[in-house]
C-alpha positions in Angstrom: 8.8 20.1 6.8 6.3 18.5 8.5 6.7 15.6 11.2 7.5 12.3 9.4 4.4 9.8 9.0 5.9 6.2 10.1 3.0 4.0 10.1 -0.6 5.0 10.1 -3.7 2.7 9.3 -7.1 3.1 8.1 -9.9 1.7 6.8 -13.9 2.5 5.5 -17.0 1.2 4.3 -18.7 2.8 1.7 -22.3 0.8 0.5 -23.4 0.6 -3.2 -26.7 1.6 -4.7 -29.5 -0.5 -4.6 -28.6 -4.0 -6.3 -25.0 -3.1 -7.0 -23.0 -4.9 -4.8 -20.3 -1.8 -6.2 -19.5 -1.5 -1.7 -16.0 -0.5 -1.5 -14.0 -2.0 1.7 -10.3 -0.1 1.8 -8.0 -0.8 4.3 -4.9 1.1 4.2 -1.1 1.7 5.0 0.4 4.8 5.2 4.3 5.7 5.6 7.4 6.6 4.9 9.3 4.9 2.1 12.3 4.8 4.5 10.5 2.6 6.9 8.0 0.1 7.5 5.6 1.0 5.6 8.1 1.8 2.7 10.0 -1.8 3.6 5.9 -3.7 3.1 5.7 -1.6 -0.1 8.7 -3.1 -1.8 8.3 -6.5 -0.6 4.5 -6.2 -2.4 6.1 -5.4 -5.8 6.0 -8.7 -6.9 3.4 -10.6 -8.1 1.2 -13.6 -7.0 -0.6 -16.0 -9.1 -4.5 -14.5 -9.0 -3.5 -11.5 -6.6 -2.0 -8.8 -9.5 -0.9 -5.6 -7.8 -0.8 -1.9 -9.5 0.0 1.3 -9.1 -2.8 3.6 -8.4 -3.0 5.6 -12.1 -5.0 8.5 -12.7 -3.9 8.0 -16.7 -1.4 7.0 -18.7 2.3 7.9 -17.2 0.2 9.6 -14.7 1.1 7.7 -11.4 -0.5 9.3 -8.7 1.8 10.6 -5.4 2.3 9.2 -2.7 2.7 5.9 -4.7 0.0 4.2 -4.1 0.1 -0.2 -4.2 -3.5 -1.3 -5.1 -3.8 -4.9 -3.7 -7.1 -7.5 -4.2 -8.4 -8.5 -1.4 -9.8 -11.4 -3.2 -8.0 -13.9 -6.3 -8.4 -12.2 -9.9 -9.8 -15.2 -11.5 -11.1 -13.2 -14.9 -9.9 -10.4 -17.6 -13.4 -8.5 -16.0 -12.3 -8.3 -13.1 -9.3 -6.9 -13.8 -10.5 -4.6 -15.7 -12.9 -3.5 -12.8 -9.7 -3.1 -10.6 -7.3 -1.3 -13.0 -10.4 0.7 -14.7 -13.0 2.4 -12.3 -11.4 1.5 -9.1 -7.8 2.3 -10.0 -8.9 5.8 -11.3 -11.1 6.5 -8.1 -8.4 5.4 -6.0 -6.1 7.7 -7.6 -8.3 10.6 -7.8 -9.1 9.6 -3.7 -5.0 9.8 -3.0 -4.8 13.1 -5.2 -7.3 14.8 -3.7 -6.5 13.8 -0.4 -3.2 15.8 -1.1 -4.7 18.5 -2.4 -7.0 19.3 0.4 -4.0 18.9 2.8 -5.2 15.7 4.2 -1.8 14.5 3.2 1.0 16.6 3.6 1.9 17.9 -0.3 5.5 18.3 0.9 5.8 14.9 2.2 4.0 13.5 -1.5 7.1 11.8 -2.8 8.1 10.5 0.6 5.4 8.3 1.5 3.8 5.3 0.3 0.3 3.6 0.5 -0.7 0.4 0.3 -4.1 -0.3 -0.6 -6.1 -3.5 -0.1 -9.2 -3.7 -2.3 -12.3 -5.6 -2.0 -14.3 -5.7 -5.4 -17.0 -8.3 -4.8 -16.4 -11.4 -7.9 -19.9 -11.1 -8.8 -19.4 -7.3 -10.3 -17.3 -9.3 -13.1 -20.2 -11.3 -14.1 -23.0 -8.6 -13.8 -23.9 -7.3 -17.2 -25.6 -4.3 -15.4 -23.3 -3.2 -13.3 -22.9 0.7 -12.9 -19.3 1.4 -13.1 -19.8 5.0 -12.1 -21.2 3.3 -8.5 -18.1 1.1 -8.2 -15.8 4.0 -9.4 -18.1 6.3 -6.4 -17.7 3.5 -3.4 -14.1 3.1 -4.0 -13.4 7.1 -3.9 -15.7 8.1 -1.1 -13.8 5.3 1.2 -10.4 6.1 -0.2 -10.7 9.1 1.2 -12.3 8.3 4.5 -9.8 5.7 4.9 -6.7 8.1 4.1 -8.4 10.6 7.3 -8.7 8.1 9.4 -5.4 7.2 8.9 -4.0 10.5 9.1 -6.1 11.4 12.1 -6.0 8.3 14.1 -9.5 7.7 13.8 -11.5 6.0 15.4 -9.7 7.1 18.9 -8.8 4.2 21.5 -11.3 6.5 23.6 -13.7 6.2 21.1 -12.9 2.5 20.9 -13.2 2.3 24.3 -16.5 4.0 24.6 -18.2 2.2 22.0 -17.2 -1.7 23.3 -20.3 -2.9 24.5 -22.5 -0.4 22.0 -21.2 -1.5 18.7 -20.9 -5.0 17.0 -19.5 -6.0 13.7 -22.2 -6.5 11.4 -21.2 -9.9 9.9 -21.2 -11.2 13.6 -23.3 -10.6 16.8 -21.5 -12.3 19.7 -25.3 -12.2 21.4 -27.1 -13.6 18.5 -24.1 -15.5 16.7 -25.7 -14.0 13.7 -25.1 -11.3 10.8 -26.5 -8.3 10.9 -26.9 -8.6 6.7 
């Protein structure tokens, strides 16, 4: 057996296509059920007016491992949106998770022993666009899934490379210089 995971973070931005607004913004948890991680999990199980959480599904009675908590980022206020978040994102999320096992990003012996909690941003206006490319939103989520399950498995970004990068990277919605967004 490999060394036990405690409590390891990540995140990732993946853009949309053109026009979509589909970007996909995880931020993750990943642990043991027996601690933290496991102890956040269980606490998240029960619901919140606007904020529904789900398992990460690949199909029916097909819950993926780790278990996987899929939480909104933002308040469900329509039956689109939800079926945004437990339709295209909940099955690339899944596949992501899956996947990440498979390739041995996760440790396959350590599947039913950890836990992820997922926070999900699905921007409100994808509810209301009658053009929206659900294969885009379904693409976004699962390419930052699984950057967001390395990083957290690897540590990534490295407080050296943290370190290195203070005075050459700023976040894009704020410039400290400017005060403005880079969008």
């Amino acid at each position: 057996m490999t060394d036990s995971i405690w409590f390891r973070t990540g995140e990732a931005t993946v853009f949309s296509s053109d026009g979509q607004g589909t970007d996909a913004m995880p931020e993750i948890l990943i642990g043991s059920v027996k601690g933290p991680a496991g102890n956040a999990f269980a606490n998240l199980m029960g619901q919140t007016e606007g904020h529904t959480r789900m398992f990460a599904i690949r199909a029916c009675n097909q819950q993926v491992r780790p278990a996987t908590l899929m939480v909104p980022k933002v308040t469900i206020k329509s039956t689109a949106y939800v079926n945004l978040f437990g339709g295209p994102v909940q099955s690339a999320v899944a596949d992501a998770v899956l996947d990440s096992v498979i390739a041995g990003v996760i440790p396959k012996d350590q599947a039913n022993d950890l836990c992820i909690i997922a926070m999900l941003w699905i921007a409100p206006e994808c509810a209301t666009n009658p053009d929206l490319d659900r294969k885009d939103l379904y693409r976004t989520n699962y390419e930052a899934m699984k950057l967001a399950i390395s990083r957290a498995m690897n540590n990534s970004p490295s407080i050296e490379e943290l370190i290195a990068n203070r005075h050459k990277i700023v976040h894009e919605m704020y410039d400290p210089e400017t005060g403005e967004s880079q969008w």
